[in-house]
Kinemage of the C-alpha trace (Angstrom):
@kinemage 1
@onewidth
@group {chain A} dominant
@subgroup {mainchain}
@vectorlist {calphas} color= white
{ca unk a 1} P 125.147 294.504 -26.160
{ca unk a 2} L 125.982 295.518 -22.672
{ca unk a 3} L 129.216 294.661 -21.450
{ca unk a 4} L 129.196 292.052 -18.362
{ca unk a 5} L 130.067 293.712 -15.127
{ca unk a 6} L 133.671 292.688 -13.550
{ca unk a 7} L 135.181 292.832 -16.689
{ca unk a 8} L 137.801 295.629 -18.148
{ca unk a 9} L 138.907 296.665 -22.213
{ca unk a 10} L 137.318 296.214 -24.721
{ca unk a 11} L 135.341 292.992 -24.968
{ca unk a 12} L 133.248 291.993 -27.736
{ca unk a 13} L 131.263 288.968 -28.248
{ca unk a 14} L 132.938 285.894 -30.833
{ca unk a 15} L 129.247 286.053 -33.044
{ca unk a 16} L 126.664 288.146 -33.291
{ca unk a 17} L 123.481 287.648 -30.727
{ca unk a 18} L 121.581 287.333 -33.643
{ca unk a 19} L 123.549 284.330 -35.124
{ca unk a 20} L 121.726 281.714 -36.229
{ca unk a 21} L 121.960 278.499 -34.472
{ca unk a 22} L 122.583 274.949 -35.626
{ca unk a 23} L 118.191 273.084 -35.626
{ca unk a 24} L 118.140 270.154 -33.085
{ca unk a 25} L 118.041 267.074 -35.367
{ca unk a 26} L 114.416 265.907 -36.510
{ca unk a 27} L 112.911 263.250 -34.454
{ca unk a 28} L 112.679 260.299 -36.031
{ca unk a 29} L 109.292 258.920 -37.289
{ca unk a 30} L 107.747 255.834 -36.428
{ca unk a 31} L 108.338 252.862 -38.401
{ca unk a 32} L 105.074 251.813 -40.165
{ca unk a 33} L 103.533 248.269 -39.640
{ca unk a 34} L 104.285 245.726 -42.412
{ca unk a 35} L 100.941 243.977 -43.733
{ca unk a 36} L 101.291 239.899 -43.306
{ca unk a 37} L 103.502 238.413 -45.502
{ca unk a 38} L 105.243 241.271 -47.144
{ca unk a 39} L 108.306 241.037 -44.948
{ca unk a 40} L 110.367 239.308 -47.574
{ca unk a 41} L 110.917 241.368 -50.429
{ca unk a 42} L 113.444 239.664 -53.247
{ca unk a 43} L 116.292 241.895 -54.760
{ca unk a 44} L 115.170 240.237 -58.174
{ca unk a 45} L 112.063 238.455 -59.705
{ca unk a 46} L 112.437 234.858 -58.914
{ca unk a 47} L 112.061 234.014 -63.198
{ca unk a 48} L 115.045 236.120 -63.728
{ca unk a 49} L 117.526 233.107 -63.165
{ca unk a 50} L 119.905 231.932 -65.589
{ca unk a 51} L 122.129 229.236 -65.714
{ca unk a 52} L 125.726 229.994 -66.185
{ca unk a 53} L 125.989 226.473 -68.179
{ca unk a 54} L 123.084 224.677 -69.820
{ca unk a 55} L 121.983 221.695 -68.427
{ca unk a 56} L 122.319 219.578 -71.237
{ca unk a 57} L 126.334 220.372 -72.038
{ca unk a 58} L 127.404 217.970 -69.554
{ca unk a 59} L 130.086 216.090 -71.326
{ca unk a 60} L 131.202 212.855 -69.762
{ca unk a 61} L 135.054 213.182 -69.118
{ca unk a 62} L 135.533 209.213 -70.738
{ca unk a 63} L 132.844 207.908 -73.134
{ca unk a 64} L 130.937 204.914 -71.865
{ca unk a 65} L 131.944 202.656 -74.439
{ca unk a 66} L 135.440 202.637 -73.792
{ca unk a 67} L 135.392 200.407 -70.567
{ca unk a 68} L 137.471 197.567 -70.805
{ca unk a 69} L 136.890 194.236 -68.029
{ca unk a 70} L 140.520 193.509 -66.422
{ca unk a 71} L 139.458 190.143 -67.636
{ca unk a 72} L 137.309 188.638 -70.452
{ca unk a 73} L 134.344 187.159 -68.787
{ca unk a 74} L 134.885 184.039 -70.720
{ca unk a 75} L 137.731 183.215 -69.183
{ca unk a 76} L 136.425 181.735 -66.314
{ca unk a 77} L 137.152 178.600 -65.470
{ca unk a 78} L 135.484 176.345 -62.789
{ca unk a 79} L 137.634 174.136 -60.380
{ca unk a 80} L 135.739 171.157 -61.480
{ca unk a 81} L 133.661 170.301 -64.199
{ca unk a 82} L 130.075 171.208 -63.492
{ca unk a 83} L 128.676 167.600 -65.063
{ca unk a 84} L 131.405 165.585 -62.616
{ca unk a 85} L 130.002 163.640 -59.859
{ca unk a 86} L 131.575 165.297 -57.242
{ca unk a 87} L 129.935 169.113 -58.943
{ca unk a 88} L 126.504 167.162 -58.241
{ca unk a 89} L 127.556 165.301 -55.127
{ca unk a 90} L 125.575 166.315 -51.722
{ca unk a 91} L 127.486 167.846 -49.012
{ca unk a 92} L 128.618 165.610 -46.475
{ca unk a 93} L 126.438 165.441 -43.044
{ca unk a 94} L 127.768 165.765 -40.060
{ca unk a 95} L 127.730 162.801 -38.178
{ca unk a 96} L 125.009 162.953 -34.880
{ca unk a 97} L 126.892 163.512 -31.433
{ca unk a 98} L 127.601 160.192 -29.454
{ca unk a 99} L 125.248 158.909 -27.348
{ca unk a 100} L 125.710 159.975 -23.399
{ca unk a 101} L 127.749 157.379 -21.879
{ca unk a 102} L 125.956 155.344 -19.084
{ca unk a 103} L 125.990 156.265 -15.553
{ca unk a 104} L 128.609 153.640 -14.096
{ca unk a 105} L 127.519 151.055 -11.494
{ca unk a 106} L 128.010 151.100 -8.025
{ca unk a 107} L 131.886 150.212 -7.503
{ca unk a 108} L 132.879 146.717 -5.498
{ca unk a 109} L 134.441 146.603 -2.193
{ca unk a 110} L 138.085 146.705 -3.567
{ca unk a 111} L 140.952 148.921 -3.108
{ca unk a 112} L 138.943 151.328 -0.076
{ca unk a 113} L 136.354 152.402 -2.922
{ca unk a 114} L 133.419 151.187 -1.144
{ca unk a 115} L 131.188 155.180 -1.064
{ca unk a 116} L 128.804 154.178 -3.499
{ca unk a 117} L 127.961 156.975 -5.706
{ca unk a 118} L 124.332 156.506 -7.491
{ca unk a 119} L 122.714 158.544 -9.937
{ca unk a 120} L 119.575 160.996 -9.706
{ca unk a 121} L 116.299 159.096 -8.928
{ca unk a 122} L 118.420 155.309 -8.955
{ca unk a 123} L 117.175 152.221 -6.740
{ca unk a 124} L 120.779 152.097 -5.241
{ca unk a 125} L 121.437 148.286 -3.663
{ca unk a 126} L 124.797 148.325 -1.320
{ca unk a 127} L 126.721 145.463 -0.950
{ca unk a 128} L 128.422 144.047 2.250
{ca unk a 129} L 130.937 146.945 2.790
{ca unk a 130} L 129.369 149.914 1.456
{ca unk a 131} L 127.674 153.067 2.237
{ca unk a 132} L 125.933 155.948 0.869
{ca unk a 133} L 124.605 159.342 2.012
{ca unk a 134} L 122.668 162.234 -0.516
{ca unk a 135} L 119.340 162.921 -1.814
{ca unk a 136} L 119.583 162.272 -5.083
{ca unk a 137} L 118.931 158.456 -5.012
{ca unk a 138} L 115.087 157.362 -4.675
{ca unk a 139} L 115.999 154.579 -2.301
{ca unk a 140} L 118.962 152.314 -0.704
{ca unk a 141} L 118.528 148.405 -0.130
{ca unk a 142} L 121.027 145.502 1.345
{ca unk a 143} L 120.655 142.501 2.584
{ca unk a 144} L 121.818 141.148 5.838
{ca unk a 145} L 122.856 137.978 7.446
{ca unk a 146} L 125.547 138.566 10.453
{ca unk a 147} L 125.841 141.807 9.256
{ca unk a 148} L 124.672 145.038 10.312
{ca unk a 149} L 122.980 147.938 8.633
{ca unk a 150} L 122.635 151.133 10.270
{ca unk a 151} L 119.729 153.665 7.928
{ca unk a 152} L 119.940 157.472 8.782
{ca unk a 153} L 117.138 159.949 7.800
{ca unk a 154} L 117.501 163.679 7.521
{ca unk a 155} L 113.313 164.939 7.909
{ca unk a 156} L 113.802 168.401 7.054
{ca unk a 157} L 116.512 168.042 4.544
{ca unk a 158} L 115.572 164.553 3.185
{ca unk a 159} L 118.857 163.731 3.842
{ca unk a 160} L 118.991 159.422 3.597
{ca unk a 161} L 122.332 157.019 4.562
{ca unk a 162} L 123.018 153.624 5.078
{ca unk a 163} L 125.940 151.143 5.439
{ca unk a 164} L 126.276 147.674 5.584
{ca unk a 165} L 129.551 146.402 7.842
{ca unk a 166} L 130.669 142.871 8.074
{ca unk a 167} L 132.564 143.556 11.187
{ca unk a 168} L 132.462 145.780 14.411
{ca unk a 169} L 136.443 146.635 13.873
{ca unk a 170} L 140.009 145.970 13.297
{ca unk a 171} L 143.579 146.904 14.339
{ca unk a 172} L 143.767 149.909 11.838
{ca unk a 173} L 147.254 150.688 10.936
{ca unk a 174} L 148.715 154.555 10.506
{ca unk a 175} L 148.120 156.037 7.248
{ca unk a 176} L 145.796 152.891 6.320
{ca unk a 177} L 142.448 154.707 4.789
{ca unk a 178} L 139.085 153.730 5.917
{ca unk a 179} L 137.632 150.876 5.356
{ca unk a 180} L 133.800 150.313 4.808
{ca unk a 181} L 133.732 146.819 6.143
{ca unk a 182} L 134.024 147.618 9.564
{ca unk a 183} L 131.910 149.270 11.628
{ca unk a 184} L 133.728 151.965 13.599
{ca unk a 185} L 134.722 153.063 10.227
{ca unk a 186} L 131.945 153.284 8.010
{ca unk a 187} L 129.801 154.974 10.398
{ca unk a 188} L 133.111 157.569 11.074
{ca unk a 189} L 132.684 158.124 7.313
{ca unk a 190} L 129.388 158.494 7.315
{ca unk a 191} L 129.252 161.102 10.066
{ca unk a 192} L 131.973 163.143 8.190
{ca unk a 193} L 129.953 163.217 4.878
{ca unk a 194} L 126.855 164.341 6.878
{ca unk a 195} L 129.059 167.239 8.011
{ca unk a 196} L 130.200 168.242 4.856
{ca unk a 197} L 125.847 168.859 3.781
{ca unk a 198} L 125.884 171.136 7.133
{ca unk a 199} L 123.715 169.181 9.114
{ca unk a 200} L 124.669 167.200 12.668
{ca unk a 201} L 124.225 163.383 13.753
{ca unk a 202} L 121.299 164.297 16.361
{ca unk a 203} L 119.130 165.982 13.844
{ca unk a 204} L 118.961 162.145 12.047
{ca unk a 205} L 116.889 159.188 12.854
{ca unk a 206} L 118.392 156.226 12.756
{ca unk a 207} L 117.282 151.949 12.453
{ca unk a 208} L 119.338 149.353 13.341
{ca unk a 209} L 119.008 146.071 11.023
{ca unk a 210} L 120.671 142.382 10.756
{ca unk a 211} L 123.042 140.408 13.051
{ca unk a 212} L 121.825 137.210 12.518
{ca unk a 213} L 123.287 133.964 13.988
{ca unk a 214} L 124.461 132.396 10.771
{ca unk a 215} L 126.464 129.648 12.530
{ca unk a 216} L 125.831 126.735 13.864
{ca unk a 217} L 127.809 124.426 16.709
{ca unk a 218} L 131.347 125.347 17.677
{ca unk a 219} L 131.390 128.116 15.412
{ca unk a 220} L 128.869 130.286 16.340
{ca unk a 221} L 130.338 130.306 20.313
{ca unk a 222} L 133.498 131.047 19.179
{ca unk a 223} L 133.295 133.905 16.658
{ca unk a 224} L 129.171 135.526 17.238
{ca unk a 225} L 129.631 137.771 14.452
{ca unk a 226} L 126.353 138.752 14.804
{ca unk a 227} L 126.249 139.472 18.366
{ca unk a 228} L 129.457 141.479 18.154
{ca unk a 229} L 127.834 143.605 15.048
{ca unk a 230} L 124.705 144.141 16.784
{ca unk a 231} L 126.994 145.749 20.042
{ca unk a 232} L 128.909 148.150 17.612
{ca unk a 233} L 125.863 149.146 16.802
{ca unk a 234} L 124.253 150.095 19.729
{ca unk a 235} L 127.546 151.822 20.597
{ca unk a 236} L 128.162 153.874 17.395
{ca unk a 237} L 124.822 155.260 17.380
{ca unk a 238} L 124.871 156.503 21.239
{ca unk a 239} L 127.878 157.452 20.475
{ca unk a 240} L 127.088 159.965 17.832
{ca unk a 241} L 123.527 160.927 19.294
{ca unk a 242} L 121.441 159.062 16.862
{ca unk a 243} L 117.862 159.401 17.322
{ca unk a 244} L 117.025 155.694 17.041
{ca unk a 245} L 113.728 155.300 15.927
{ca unk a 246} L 113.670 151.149 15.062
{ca unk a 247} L 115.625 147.993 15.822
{ca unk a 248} L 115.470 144.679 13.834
{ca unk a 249} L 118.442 142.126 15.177
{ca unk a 250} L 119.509 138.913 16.317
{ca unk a 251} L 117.905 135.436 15.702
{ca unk a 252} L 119.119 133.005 12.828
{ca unk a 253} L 116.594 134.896 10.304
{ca unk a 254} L 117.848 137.174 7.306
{ca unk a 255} L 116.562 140.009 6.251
{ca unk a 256} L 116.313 142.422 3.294
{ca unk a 257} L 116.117 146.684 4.441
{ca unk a 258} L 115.013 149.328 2.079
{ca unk a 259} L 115.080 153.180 2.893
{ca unk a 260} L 113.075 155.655 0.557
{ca unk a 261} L 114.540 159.184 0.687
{ca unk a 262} L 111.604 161.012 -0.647
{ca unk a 263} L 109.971 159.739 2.831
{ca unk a 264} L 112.313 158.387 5.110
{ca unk a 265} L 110.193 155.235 5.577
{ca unk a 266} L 112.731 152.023 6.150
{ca unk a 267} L 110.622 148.548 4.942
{ca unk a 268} L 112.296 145.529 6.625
{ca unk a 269} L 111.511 141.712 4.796
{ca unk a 270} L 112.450 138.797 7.220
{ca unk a 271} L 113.009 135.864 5.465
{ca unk a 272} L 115.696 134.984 2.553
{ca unk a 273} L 112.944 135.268 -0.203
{ca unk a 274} L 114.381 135.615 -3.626
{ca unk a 275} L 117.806 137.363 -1.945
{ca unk a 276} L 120.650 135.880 -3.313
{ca unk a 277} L 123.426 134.132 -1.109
{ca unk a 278} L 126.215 135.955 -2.449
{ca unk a 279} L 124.615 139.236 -1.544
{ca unk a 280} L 123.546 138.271 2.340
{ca unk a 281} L 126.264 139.883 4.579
């Protein structure tokens, strides 16, 4: 072996040139394809299992027999003798749920309670004194001598009112309430309940009914109740901006008004008829 150039003494190789060297490591070969259904392959035939206890050595830890009751089943005892009458008795019933009680009538003129109150589809009658205003009544009727009835009419809302006054007004007192027997006050009323349904006086029509000369001599040119009704009248409902659609007053004739609130048509009867006296303002 020649010695490499650049180099001094005496160098000799570690190994001989003709060593042998270590074989590069064999490529490894290519895995061959599985036929279908051969990839599982059990560690042990599937018929060599054994039991490590036989199944029929199982051995109850108590035997069945030896189960005791807490209590003989004999020894019960009823709380009543099961041939008594009260074993064979029916259970009580419950008794049925009262009746509804009956919608009240319309309240008198007595103590300020004089805004009538009727029920759903009622045939409300006002005496001398009172007033109403809603939809839920089918209709309102009075019956007028020197008194004066003043209808209102809602058409969109179907909104209906009336009120019956004996006289146009009175020396009211502070702190006294209202009083449906006079004019300037029922109408009052009857303006504030219309504002409390959100609707104003002018969108109503109104009739004006009764004031009939009931007197007779002296009597009747002192006092004219009617006369004086049939002026508050007139006055309340410009005052409020009414539309007033009919008028039905004066003479010595009474008469019987009916408003239906389904329609808003008023029916006026001239003539007593079959009203009674005691209900003729």
């Amino acid at each position: 072996m020649r010695k490499p150039p650049g180099l001094r003494g005496g160098w000799a190789p570690t190994q001989p040139a003709d060593a042998a060297r270590p074989a590069p490591a064999p490529a490894p070969l290519p895995a061959r394809p599985r036929p279908a259904g051969a990839e599982f392959q059990p560690t042990r035939p599937f018929n060599d299992f054994q039991p490590t206890r036989p199944f029929n050595d199982f051995q109850p830890t108590r035997p069945l027999a030896d189960f005791q009751p807490t209590r003989p089943l004999t020894d019960f005892q009823p709380t009543w003798p099961l041939d008594s009458p009260t074993a064979r008795a029916p259970a009580p019933r419950r008794p049925p749920a009262p009746a509804p009680a009956p919608a009240p009538p319309p309240v008198a003129v007595t103590d300020g309670h004089w805004q009538v109150r009727g029920t759903p589809g009622q045939n409300l009658v006002l005496m001398p004194g009172q007033m109403h205003l809603g939809q839920q009544v089918a209709s309102l009727r009075t019956l007028l001598g020197s008194c004066v009835a003043i209808t209102l009419w809602h058409p969109v809302r179907r909104i209906g009112g009336m009120c019956h006054f004996l006289l146009p007004q009175r020396q009211r007192r502070n702190g006294e309430p209202p009083d449906g027997r006079y004019g300037d006050e029922a109408v009052a009323e009857m303006v504030r309940a219309l504002g409390a349904l959100g609707t104003q006086p002018q969108e109503y029509v109104a009739h004006l009914y009764g004031g009939a000369d009931t007197m007779s001599g002296v009597s009747a040119a002192r006092f004219n109740i009617g006369e004086r009704n049939i002026e508050q009248g007139w006055s309340l409902i410009d005052r409020y901006g009414f539309q007033l659609d009919g008028v039905d007053v004066g003479e010595d004739i009474p008469r019987t008004v009916s408003l239906t609130l389904a329609t808003g048509v008023v029916t006026m009867r001239r003539g007593t008829g079959q009203a009674p006296d005691h209900l003729r303002g």
